[in-house]
Residue, then its C-alpha position, 0 to 999 in steps of 0.5 A: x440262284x446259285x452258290x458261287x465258289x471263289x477261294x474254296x477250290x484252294x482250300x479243298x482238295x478232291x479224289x480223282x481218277x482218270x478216264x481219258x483225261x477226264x476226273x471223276x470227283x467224289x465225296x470225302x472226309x477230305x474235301x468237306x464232301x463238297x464237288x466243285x465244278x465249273x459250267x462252259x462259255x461257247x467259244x468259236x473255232x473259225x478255220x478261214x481258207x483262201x486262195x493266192x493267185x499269182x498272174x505273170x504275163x509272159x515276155x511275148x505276151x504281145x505277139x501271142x496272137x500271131x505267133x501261137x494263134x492265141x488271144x488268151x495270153x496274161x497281159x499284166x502282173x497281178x496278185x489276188x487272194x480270195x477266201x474260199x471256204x469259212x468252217x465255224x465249230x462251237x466248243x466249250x471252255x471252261x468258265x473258271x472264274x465262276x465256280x459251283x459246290x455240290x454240297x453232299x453228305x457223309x456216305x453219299x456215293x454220288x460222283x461228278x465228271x469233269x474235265x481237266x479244268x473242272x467242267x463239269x460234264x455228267x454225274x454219275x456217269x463216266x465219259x469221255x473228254x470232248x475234243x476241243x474245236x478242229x483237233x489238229x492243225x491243217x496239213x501243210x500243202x506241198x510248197x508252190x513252185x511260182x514261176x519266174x517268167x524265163x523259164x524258157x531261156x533253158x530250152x532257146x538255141x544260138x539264133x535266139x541268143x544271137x538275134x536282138x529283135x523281138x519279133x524274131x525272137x517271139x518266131x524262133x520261141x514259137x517254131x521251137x514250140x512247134x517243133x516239141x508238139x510234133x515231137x510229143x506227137x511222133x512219141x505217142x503215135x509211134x512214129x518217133x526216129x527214136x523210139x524209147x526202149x521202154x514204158x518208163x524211158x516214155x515217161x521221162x521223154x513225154x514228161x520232158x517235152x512237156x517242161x519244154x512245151x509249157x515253159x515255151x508256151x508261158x514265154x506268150x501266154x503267162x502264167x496263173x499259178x494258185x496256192x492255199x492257205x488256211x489259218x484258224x482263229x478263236x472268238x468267244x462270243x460276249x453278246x451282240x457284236x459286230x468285229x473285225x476278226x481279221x483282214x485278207x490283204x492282196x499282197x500279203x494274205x491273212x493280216x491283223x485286224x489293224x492292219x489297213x493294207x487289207x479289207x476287213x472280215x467281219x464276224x457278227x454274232x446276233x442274239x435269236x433266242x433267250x433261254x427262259x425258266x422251264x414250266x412244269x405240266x401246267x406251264x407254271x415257271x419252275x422254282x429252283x430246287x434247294x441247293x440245285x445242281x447248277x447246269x446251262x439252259x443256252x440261249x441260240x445266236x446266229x454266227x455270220x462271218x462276211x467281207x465286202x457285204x458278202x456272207x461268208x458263213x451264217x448259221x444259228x448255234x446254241x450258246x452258253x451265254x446267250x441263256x441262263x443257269x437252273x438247276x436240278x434237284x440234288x436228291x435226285x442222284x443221292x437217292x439209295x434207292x434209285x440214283x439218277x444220272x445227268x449227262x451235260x452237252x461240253x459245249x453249251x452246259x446244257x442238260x443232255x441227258x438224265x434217267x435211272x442209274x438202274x435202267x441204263 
């Protein structure tokens, strides 16, 4: 079915020229007319994003009611991280391992196209490398500022210092809130005993009593503050399977697979459909051409990625190694004539595309 090179690559050396970082190989003297190319395995590119929120009461938490007029106060410290988006991309790497030979004559001008580790991606035709998975990496969202719950110790007076009971303390932080309302008030209405000079001075007023206004409030209410972060991971996927791809700890985020402090994230892989030997016009089974150009017919699996017996992430994607190998007919691109061109999907092997060099 297929002629598998091992050592050859080492003894061959090949003509190249780049066309966005991809090589062009022709036949030569100097590599015994002979092209080597490798097929893709579909590998997966998993981007995981999860939110951490962080609940911190506040130390009159219990006095919010009669203080502030709320019952919607945190009343215990908690930690939380949830996963809030699931992105899966498929992309091709090169299976180097298994190696094929395009054996040509003297004069032939077919070329291949591969990419950088050899895979191949057209004949007779020039294209672009593919891009491997998500491209770069997240961008770093701004650093949280996470609270410490005294905040409002920057805007108390003598009397608050000076008292030792709770409940008078709880009064004061609140008739100090109240007074930085009416404050925010009198600004937007006009109506301030100190009006500022203008539209900026306005905003640096109103932004200062509004630190103060939410500094005080969290003294009764708390605080709920939320980040996130997102990480990426790689599986390539060996036939029916069901791993741990990582676990989401409450207290520290994305952790191994064998770390125990978190729960397990699963990834699935289940096979939907082998790829089968292509039928001719009368639906016989086609044989394999002498010397065929080895390409992939993908089989498709569905991908789920789930966590405590919820589905995360689930769709049917072709891969490489769910299906099988077949090939094409050589004369096909070394006809003088009428040469053709093939063109072959990075991820998965397949056959994308093939017509007459001519009628491009």
């Amino acid at each position: 079915m297929r002629k598998i090179i091992t050592a050859l690559t080492c003894l061959l050396t090949v003509s190249l020229s780049w066309a966005q970082a991809t090589k062009v190989l022709t036949a030569e003297k100097s590599n015994e007319y002979g092209l080597v190319y490798s097929l893709p395995t579909t590998a997966l590119e998993i981007e995981v994003t999860a939110s951490h929120e962080v609940a911190k009461k506040g130390p009159y938490y219990l006095y919010a009611k009669k203080s502030i007029g709320t019952d919607k106060a945190v009343s215990e410290d908690s930690e939380k991280w949830q996963i809030t988006e699931v992105k899966v991309r498929p992309y091709g790497v090169s299976d180097s391992g298994t190696q094929y030979l395009m054996q040509l004559r003297p004069g032939a001008l077919t070329s291949i196209t591969v990419d950088p580790d050899g895979m191949l991606l057209a004949i007779n035709k020039e294209v672009d490398s593919p891009a491997s998975g998500f491209g770069q990496t997240p961008s770093q969202a701004a650093k949280v500022k996470w609270p410490t719950g005294n905040e409002y110790l920057d805007f108390v007076d003598e009397d608050f210092v000076a008292s030792k009971s709770s409940a008078k303390q709880a009064q004061l932080l609140a008739e100090s809130l109240m007074e930085v309302r009416e404050s925010k008030l009198a600004l937007t209405r006009g109506t301030a005993d100190a009006m500022p000079a203008d539209g900026k001075q306005m905003e640096l007023m109103l932004a200062s009593l509004g630190e103060q206004e939410a500094a005080l409030n969290a003294a009764f209410t708390g605080s709920v503050t939320t980040e996130y972060v997102t990480r990426r991971f790689t599986y390539v996927p060996d036939g029916d399977a069901k791993e741990i791809l990582f676990r989401l700890s409450d207290f520290a985020g994305f952790v191994d697979a064998d770390d125990l402090s978190g729960d397990p994230v699963y990834i699935q892989i289940e096979t939907l459909n082998q790829a089968s030997i292509p039928v001719d016009a009368k639906g016989e089974p086609k044989k394999l051409p002498k010397n065929a150009v080895i390409y992939n017919i993908p089989g498709s699996a569905q991908v789920t990625i789930s966590s405590m017996g919820k589905n995360l992430f689930q769709k049917e994607m072709q891969m490489a190694q769910m299906g099988m190998t077949f090939g094409l007919d050589p004369a096909l691109f070394t006809d003088k004539k009428e040469p053709s061109f093939a063109v072959f999907d990075p991820v998965t092997g397949a056959l994308l595309e093939i017509g007459s060099i001519s009628a491009r």
